[in-house]
DOLO-703359 format. One record per atom (N, C-alpha, C): x, y, z. Coordinates in steps of 0.05 Angstrom, whole numbers, padded with zeros to 5 digits, always signed. Atoms other than C-alpha are relative to their C-alpha. Last residue first. Example, Ala and Ser with C-alpha at 12.3 -4.5 7.8 and 13.67 -1.06 7.14 Angstrom:
BEGIN
-00016-00024-00001+00273-00021+00143-00015+00022+00014+00018-00024+00000+00246-00090+00156+00018+00024+00000
This chain:
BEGIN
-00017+00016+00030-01768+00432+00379-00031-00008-00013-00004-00027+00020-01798+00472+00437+00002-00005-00026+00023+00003+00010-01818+00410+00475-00003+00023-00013+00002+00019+00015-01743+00391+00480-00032+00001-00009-00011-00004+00023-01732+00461+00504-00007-00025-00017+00013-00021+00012-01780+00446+00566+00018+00008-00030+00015+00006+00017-01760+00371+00584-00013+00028-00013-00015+00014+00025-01698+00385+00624-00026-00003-00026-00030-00001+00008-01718+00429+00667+00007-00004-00025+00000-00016+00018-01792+00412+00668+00032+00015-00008-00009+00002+00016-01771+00365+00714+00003-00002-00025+00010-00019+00028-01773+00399+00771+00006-00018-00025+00025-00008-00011-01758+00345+00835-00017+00021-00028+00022+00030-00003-01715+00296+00796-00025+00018+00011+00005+00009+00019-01675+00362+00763-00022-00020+00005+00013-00023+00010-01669+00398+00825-00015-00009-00023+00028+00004-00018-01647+00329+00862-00011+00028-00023+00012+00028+00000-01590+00326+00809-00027-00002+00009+00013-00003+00031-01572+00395+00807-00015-00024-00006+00019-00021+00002-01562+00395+00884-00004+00003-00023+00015+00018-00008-01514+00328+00874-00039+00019-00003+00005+00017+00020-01468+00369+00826-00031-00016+00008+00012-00021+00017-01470+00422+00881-00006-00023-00020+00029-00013-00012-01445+00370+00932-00019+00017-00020+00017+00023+00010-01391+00340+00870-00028+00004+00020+00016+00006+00024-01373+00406+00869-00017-00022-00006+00016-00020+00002-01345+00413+00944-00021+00011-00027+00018+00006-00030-01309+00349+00939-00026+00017-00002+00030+00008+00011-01278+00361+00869-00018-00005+00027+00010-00026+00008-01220+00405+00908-00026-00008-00016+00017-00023-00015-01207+00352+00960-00016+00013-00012+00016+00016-00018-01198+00297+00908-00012+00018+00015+00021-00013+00017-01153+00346+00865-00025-00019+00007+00011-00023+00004-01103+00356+00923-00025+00012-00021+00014-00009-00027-01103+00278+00945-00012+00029+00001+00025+00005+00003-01080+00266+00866-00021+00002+00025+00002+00024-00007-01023+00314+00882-00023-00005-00005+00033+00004-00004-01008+00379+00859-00003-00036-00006+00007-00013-00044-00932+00393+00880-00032-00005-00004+00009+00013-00025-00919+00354+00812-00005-00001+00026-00025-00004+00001-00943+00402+00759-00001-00020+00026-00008-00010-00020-01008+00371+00728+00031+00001+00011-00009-00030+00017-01022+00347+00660+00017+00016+00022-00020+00011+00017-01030+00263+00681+00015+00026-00014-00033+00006-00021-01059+00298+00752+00011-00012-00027-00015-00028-00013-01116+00329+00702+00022-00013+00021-00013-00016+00023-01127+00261+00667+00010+00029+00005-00033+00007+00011-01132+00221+00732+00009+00016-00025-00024-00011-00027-01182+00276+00772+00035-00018-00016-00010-00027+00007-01225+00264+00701+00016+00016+00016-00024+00002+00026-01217+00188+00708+00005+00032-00003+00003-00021+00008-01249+00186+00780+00022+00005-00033-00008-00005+00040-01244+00113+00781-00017+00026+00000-00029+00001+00007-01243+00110+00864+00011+00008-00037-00019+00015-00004-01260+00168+00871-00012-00035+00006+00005+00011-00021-01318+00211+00839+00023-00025+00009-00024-00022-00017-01294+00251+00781-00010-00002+00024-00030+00002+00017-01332+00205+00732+00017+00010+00019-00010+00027+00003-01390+00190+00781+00028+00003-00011-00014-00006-00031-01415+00267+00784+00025-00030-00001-00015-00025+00003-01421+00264+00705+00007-00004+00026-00033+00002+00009-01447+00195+00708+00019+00015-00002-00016+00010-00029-01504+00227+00751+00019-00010-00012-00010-00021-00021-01515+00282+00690+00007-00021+00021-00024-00006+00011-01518+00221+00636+00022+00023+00030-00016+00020+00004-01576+00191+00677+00036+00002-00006-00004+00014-00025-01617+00242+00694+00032-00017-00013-00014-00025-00011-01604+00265+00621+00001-00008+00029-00017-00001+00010-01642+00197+00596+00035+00021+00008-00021+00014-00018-01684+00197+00654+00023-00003-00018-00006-00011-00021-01720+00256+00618+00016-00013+00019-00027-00019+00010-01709+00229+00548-00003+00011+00024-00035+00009+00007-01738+00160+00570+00006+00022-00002-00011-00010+00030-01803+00196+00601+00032-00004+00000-00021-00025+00002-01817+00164+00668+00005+00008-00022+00012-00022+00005-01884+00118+00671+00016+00024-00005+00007-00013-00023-01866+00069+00726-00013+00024-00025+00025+00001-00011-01872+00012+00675-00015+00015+00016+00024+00003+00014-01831+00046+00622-00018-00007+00013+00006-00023+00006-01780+00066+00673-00019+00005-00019+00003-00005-00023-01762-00008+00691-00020+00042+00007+00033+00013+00000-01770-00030+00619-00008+00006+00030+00021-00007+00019-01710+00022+00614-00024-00008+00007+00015-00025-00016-01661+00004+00676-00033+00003-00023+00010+00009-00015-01640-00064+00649-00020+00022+00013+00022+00023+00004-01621-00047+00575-00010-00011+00029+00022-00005+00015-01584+00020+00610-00029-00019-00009+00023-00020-00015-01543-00008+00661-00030+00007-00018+00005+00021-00022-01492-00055+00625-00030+00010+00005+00019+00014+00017-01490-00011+00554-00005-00032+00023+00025-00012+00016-01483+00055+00592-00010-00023-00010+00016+00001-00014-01431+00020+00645-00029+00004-00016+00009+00036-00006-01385-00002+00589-00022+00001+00021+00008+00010+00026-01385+00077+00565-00007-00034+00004+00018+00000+00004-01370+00102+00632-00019-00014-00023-00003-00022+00016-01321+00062+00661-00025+00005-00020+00001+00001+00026-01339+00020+00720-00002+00034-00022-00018+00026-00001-01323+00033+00797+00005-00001-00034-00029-00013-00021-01345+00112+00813+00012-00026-00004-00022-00021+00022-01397+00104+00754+00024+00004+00014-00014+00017+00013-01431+00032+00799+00019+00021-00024-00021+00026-00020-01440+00073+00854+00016-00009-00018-00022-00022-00009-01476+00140+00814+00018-00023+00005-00017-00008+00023-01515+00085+00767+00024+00023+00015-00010+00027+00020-01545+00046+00828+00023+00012-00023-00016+00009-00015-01562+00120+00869+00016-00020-00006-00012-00018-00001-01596+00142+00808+00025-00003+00014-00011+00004+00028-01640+00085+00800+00018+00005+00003-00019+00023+00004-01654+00092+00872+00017-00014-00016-00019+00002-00018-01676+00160+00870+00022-00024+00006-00021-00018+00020-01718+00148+00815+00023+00004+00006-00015+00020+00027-01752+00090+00851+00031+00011-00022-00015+00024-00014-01770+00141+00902+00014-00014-00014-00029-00015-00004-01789+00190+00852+00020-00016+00018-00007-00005+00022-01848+00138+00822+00036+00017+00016+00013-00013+00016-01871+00105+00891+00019+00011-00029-00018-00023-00002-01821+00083+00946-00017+00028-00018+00026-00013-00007-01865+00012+00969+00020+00041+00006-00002-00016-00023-01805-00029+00937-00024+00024+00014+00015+00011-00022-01840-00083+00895+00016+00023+00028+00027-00001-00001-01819-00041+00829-00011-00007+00036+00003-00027+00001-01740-00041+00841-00036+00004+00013+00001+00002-00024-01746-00122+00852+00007+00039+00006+00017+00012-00029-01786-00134+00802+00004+00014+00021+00019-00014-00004-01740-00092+00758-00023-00005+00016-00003-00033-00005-01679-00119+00770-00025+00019+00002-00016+00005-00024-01702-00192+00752-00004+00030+00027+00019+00004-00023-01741-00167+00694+00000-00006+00031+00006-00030-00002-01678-00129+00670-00028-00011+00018-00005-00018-00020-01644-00200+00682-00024+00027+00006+00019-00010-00013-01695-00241+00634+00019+00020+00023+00001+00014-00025-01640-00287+00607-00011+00012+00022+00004+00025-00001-01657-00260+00543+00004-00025+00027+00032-00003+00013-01646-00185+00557-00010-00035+00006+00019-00013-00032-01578-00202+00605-00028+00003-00009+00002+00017-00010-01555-00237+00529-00022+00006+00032+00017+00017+00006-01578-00185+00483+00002-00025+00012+00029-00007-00002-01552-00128+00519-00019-00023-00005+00013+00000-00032-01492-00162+00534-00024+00004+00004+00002+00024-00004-01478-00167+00460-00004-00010+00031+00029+00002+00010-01500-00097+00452+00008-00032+00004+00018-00006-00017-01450-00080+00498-00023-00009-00008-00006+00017-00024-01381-00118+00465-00036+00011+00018+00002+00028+00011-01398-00084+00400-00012-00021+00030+00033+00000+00014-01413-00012+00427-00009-00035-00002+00009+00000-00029-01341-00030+00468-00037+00002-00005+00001+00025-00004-01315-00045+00397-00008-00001+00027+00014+00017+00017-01342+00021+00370+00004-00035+00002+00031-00004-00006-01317+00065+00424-00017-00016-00011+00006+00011-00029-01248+00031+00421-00025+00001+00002+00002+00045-00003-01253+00035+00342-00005-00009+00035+00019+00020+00006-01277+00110+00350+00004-00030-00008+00013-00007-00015-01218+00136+00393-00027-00021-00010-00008+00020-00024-01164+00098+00356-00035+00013+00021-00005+00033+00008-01189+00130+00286+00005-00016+00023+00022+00003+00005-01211+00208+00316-00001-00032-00004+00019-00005-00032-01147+00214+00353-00022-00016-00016-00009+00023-00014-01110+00191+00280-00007-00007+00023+00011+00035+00010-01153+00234+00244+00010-00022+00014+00031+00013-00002-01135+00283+00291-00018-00011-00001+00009+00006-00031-01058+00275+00292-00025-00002+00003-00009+00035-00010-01051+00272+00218-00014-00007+00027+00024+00026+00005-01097+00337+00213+00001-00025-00002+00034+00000-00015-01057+00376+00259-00023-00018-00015-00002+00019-00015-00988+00350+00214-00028-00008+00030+00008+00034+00016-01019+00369+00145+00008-00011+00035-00022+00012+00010-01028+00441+00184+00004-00029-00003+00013+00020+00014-01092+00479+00199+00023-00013-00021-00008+00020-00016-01062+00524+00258-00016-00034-00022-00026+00005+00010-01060+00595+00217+00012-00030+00007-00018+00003-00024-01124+00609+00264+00030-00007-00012+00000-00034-00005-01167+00623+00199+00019+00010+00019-00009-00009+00026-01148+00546+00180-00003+00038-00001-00032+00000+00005-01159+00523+00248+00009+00014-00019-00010-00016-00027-01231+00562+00251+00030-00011+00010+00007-00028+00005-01250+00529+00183+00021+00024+00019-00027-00009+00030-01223+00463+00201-00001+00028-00005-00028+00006-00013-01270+00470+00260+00016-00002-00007-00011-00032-00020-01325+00494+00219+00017-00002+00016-00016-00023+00020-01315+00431+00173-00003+00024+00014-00024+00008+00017-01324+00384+00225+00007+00016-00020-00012-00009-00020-01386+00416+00261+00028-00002-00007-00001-00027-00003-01421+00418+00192+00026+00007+00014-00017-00014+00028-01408+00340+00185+00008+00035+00005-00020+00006-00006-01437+00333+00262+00022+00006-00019-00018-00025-00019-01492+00375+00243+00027-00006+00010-00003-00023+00014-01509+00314+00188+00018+00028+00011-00022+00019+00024-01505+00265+00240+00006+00019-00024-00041+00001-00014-01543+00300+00287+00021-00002-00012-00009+00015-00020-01595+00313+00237+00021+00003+00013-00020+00025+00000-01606+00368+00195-00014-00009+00029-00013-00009+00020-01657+00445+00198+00011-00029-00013+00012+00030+00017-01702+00415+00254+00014+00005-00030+00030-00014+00025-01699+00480+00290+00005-00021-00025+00023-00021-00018-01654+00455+00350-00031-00002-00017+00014+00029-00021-01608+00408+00310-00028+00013+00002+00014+00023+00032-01588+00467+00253-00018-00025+00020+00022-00019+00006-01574+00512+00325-00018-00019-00025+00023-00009-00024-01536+00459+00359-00027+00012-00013-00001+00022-00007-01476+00457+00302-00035-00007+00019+00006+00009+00025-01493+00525+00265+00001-00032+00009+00023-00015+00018-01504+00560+00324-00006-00022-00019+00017+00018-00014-01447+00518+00371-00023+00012-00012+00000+00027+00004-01394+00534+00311-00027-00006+00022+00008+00006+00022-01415+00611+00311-00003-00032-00007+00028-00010-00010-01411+00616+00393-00012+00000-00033+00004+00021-00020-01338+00579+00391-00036+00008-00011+00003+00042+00010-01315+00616+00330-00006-00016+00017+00009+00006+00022-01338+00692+00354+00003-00031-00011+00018+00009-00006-01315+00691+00429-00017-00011-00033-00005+00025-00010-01248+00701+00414-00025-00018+00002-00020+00010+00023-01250+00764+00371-00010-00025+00005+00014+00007+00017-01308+00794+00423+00013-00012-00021+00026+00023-00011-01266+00780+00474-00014-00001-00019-00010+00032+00005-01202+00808+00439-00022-00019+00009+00007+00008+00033-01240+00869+00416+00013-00025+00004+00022+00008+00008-01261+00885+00491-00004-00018-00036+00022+00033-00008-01198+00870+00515-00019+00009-00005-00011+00017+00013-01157+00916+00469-00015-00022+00011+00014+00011+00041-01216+00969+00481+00011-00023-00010+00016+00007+00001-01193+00967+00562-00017-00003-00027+00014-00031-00007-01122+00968+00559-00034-00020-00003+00020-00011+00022-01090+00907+00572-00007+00021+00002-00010+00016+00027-01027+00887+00609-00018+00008-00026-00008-00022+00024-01054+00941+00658+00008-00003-00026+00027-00011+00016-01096+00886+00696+00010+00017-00014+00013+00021+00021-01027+00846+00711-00021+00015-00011-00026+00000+00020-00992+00903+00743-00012-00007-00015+00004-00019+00023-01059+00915+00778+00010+00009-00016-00014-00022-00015-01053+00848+00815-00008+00028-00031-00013+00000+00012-01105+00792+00792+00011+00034+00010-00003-00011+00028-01150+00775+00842+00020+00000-00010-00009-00032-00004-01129+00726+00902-00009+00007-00028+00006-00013+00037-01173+00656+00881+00010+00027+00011+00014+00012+00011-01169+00613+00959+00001+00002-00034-00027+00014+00002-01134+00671+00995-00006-00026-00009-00013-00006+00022-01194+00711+00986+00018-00016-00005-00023+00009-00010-01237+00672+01042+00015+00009-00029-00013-00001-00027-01305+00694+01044+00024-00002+00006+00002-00021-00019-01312+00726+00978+00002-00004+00026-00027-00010+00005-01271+00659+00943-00011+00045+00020-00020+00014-00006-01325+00621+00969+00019+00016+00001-00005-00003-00031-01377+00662+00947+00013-00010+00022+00014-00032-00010-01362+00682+00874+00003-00001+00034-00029-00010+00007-01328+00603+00866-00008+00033+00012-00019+00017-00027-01400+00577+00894+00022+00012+00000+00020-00017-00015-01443+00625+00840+00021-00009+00026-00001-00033+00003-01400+00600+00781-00001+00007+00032-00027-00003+00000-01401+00527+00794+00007+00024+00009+00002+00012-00026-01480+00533+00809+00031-00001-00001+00018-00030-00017-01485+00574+00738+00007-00005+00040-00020-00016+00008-01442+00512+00708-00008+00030+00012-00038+00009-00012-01479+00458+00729+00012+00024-00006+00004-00001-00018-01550+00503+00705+00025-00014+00027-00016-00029-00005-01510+00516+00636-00014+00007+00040-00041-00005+00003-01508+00442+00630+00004+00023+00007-00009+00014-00030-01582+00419+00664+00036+00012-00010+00005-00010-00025-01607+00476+00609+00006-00014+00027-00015-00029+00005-01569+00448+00545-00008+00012+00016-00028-00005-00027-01583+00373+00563+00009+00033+00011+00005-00006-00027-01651+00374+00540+00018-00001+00013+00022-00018-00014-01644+00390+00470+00001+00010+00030-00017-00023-00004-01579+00343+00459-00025+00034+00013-00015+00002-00020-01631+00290+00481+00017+00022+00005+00007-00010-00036-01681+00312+00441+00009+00005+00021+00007-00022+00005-01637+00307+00377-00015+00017+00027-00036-00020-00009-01599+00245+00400-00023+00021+00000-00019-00030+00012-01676+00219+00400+00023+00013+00001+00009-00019-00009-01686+00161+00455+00011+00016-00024+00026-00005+00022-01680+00084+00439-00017+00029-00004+00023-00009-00016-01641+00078+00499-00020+00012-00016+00010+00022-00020-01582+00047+00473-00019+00003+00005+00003+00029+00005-01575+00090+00415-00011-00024+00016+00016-00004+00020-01593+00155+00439-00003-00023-00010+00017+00000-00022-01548+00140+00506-00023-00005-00022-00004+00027-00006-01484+00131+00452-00037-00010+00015+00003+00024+00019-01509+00198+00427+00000-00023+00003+00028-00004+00000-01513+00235+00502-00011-00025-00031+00010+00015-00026-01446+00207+00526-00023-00009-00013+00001+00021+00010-01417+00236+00457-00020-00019+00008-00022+00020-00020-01433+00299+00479-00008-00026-00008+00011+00014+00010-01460+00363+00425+00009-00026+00017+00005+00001+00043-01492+00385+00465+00025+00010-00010+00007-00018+00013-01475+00398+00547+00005-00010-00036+00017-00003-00002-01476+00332+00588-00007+00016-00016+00026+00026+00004-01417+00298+00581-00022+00008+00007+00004+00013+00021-01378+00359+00561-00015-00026-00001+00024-00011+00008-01393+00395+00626+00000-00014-00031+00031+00018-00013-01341+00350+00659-00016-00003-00022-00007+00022+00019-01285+00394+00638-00011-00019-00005+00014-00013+00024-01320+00442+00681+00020-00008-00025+00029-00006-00006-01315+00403+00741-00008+00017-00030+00013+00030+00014-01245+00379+00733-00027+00001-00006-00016+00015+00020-01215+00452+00720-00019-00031+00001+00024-00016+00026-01262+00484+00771+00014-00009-00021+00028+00002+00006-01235+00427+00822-00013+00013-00014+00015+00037+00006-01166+00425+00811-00021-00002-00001-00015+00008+00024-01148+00503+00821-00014-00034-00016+00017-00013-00004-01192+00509+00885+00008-00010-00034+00033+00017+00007-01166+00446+00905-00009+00022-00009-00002+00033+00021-01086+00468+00886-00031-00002+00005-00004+00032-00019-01105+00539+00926+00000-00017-00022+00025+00009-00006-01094+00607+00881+00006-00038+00012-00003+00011-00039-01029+00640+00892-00027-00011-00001+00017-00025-00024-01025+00671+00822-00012+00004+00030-00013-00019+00000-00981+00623+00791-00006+00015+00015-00030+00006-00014-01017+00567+00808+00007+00031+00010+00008-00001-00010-01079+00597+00762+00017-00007+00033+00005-00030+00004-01041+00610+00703-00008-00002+00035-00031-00016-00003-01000+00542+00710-00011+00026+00009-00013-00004-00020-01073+00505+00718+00026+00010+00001+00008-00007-00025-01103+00541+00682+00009-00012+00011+00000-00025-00002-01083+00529+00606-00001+00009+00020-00034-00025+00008-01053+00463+00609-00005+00024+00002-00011+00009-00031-01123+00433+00657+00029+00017-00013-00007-00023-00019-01164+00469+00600+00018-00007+00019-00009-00024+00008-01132+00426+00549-00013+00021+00017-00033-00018-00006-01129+00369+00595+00003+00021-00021-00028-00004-00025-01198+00374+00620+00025+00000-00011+00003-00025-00018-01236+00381+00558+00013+00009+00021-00008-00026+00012-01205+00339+00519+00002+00017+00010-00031+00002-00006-01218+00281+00570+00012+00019-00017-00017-00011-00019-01287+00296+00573+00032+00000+00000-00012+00024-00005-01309+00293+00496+00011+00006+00040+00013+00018-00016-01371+00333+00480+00018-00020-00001-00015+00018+00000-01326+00388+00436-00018-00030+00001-00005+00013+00025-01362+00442+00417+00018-00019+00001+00030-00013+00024-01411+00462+00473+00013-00013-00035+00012+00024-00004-01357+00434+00524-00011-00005-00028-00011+00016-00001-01315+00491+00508-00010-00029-00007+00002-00002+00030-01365+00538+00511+00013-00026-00019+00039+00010+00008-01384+00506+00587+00015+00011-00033-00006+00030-00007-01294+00501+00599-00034-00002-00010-00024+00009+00017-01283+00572+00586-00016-00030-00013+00011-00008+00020-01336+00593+00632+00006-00004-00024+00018+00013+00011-01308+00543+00678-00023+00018-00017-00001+00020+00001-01244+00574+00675-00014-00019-00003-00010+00002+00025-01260+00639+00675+00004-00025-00016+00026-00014+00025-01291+00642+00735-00004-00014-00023+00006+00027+00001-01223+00592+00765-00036+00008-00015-00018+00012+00020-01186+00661+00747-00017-00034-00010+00017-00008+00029-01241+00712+00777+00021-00025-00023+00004+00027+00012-01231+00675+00841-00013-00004-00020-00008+00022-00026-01238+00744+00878-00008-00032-00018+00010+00003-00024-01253+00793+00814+00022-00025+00020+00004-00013-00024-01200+00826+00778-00020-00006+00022-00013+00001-00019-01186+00767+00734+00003+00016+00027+00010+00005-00027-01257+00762+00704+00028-00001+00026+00021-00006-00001-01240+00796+00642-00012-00010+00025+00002-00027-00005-01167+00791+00639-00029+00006+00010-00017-00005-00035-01170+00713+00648+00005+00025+00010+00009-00001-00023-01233+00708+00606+00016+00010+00021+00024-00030-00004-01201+00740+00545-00007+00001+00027-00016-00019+00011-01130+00692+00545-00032+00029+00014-00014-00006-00024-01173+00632+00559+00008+00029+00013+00020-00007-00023-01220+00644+00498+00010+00005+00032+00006-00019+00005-01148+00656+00454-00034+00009+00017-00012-00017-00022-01123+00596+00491-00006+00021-00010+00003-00002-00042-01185+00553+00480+00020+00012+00008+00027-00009-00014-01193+00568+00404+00002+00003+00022+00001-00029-00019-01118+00560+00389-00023+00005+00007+00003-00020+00011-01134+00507+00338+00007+00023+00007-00028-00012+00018-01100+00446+00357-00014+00031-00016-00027+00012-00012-01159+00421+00402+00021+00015-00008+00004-00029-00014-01214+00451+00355+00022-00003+00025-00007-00026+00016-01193+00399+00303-00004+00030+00018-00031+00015-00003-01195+00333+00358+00005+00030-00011-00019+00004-00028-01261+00358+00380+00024+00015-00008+00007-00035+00006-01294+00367+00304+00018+00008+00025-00013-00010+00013-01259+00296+00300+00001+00037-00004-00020-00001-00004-01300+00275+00355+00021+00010-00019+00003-00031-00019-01365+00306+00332+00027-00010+00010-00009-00019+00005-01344+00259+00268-00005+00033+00009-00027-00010+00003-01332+00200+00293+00002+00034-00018-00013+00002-00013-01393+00199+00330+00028+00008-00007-00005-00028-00016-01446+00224+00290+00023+00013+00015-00023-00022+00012-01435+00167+00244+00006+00026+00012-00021-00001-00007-01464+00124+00302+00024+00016-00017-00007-00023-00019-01537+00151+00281+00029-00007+00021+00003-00024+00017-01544+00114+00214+00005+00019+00027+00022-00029+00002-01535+00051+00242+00011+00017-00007+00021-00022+00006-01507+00001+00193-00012+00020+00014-00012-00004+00022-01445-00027+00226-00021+00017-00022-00020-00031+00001-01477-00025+00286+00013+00013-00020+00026-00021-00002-01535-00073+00258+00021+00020+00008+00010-00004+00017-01475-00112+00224-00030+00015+00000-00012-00015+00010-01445-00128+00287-00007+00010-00028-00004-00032-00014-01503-00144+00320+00019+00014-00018+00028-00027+00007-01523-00190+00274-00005+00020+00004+00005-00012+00022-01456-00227+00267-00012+00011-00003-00033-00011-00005-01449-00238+00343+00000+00014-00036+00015-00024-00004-01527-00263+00341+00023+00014-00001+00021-00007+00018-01509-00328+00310-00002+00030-00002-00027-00008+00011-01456-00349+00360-00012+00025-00022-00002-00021-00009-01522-00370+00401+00023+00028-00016+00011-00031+00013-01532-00410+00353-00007+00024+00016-00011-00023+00015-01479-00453+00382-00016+00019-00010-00020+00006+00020-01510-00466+00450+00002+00022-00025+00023+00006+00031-01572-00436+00490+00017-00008-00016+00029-00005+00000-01537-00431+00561-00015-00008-00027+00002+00026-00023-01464-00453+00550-00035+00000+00006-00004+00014+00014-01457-00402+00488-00009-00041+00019+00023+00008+00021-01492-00356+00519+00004-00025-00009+00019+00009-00010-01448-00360+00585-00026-00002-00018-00003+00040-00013-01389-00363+00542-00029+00001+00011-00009+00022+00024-01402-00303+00501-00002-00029+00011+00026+00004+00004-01433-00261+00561+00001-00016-00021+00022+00025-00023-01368-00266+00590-00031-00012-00005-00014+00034-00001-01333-00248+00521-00013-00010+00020+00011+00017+00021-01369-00185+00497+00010-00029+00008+00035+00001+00007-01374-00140+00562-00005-00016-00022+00022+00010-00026-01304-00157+00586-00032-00007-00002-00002+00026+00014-01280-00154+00512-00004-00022+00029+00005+00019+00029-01290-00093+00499-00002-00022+00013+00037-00005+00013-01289-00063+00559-00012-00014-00012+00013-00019+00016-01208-00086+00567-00039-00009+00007+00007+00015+00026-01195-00130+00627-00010+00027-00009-00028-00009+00019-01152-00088+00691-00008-00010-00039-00028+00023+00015-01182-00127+00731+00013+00006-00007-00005-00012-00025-01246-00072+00755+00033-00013+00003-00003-00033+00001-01268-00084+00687+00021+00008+00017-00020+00006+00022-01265-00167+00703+00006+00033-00017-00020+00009-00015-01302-00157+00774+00022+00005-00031-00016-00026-00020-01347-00113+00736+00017-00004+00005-00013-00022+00022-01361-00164+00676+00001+00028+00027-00019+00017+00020-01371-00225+00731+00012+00032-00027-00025+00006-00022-01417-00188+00778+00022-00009-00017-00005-00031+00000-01464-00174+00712+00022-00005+00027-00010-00016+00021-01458-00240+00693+00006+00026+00001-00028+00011+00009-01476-00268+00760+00023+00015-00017-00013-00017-00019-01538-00223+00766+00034-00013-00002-00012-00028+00018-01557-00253+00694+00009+00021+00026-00028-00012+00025-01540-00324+00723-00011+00026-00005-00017-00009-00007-01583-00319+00789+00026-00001-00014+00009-00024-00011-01652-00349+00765+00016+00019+00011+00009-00017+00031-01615-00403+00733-00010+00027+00005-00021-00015+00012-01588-00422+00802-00011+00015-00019-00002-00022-00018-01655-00441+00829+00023+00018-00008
């Protein structure tokens, strides 16, 4: 009777030990170590070598270290304060034209980065001082900063989405496909809220005074936007665009993305031996964690697989009398809960191998729950208690903005976040119409 309640165990057992304070790594590879090893003995040990030497060969984790390195290089480039710089003239005269800016910033942004924690604290240094300054509210401030620092786990090229490719046996290529209309659809619903928010209640995003609008004339900001805008919107062409139209692979466009980001340091005067120490050196700690937490998941995968959990889980999904969207709903609900406790990357290789055969029998297209999927971890991340993207903007933040003040200000997004969600489960040609373009 027990036996039938080890792979729920295991999975209670690698949260509780996440939730501990235990590395990822070695939460997700060591409990499932013993209990294999106690379950089917030593050749269980067996499979520890096989995995690591199938990660070690795929062909679609090279993507990784080097859309992060394209990151790390557009980081130190000036790109985001020379896009900053345009938007903040350009949308500062409207009513909460600053936090506009900010997540328009923050979607291009996304487009060539796909790391969140980049994304927030290099927009969180740019806006939040600018945006302070100018009497705009800490939540109003906090929340278009965490919210469109976000957009990198969903908008192409995002790591989230690769890792997801792997586990979930789904096309990066499709996947980056179908994210690119649920990302600029987050980000349109950001927009639209800030517009009418900040029109009922100005004192929220005051415009920009008309001292400040004179700083420019109006040709010097047209040639600085179009200046600024050129290396973000050429790197996501040649990065994105080669994907799109079947030109390369991910993995390939990833190379591209890496030398047009050297490119656009090196035109930026900012391509210096010590910017490319630091990067490589981001890029080297970043992908060993990512790559020993890969390690630690596929060895979960193949234990919870073998000790039948996903069938477990899925029985008892299936026998609910909810139908196909029903089910969906509940999926959804499971991976939002368990993203506000567990971090995302150990959740992808917990969740995923159980959810799948569960979505093969209902009939859901993997690359459409695929994006489902990534987008509810998106709300989840900047959902309390392990909101990590509320902790990396308070680790930038001045100290009158409190972690209570960037809690409020994701509040009101993570509702909108939720309304993209249902939009997506109820339409969900959304997501699947560019991917049937390709």
């Amino acid at each position: 009777m027990i036996g039938e309640y080890i792979p729920l165990i295991i999975l209670l057992l690698v949260v509780l030990a996440i939730l501990a304070g235990i590395p990822v790594a070695f939460a997700l590879g060591g409990i499932p170590l013993w209990f294999g090893l106690f379950i089917f003995g030593e050749d269980f040990l067996g499979q520890f070598t096989m995995l690591t030497f199938g990660i070690m060969t795929d062909y679609s984790f090279t993507a990784v270290p080097l859309f992060i390195l394209m990151g790390a290089l557009l980081e130190r480039s000036g790109m985001a304060d020379n896009l900053y710089k345009s938007f903040y003239y350009l949308f500062g005269p409207l009513n909460g034209g600053l936090a506009i800016a900010t997540v328009l910033m923050a979607t291009l942004f996304g487009a060539c980065t796909g790391i969140v924690a980049a994304g927030v604290v290099t927009i969180g240094l740019l806006a939040m001082p600018a945006m302070l300054s100018r009497g705009y509210s800490k939540e109003m401030a906090a929340g278009s900063i965490c919210v469109g620092g976000g957009l990198g786990v969903i908008i192409p090229p995002s790591i989230m989405l690769i890792l997801y490719g792997s586990v979930g046996g789904v096309s990066i290529s499709d996947l980056f496909a179908g994210g690119i209309i649920p990302g600029l659809l987050f980000s349109l619903f950001y927009v639209v809220y800030i517009v009418v928010r900040c029109s009922f209640k100005p004192a929220l995003g005051p415009a920009l005074s008309k001292e400040a609008r004179s700083e420019v004339s109006g040709r010097e900001l047209f040639f600085m936007t179009i200046k600024s805008l050129i290396p973000p919107l050429a790197l996501i062409l040649v990065v994105l665009g080669s994907i799109f139209f079947g030109i390369v692979a991910p993995s390939e466009a990833a190379a591209l993305g890496s030398v047009g980001a050297a490119l656009i340091a090196a035109f930026a005067g900012k391509l210096t031996w010590k910017a490319v120490q630091e990067s490589v050196l981001f890029t080297l700690k970043t992908t060993t964690m990512v790559m020993f937490i890969v390690l630690g998941g596929k060895f979960f995968m193949v234990l919870v697989l073998s000790t039948g959990a996903a069938e477990l889980v899925g029985n008892l999904i299936l026998s609910l009398p909810l139908g196909t969207t029903g089910s969906l709903f509940i999926m959804m609900f499971i991976v939002f809960v368990l993203g506000c406790l567990v971090d995302w990357i150990g959740l992808l290789f917990i969740i995923v191998p159980i959810l799948t055969p569960i979505i093969e029998k209902l009939g859901i297209d993997p690359l459409y729950f695929g994006i489902l999927f990534c987008a509810t971890l998106q709300i989840a991340n900047m959902t309390p208690p392990m909101a990590f993207s509320a902790f990396f903007l308070k680790g930038i933040s001045p100290p009158e903005v409190t972690i209570g003040d960037i809690y409020r200000g994701c509040v009101p997004f993570i509702f909108l976040q939720m309304l993209v969600i249902l939009i997506l489960i109820l339409f969900p040609k959304v997501v699947l119409y560019l991917p049937s373009m390709m």
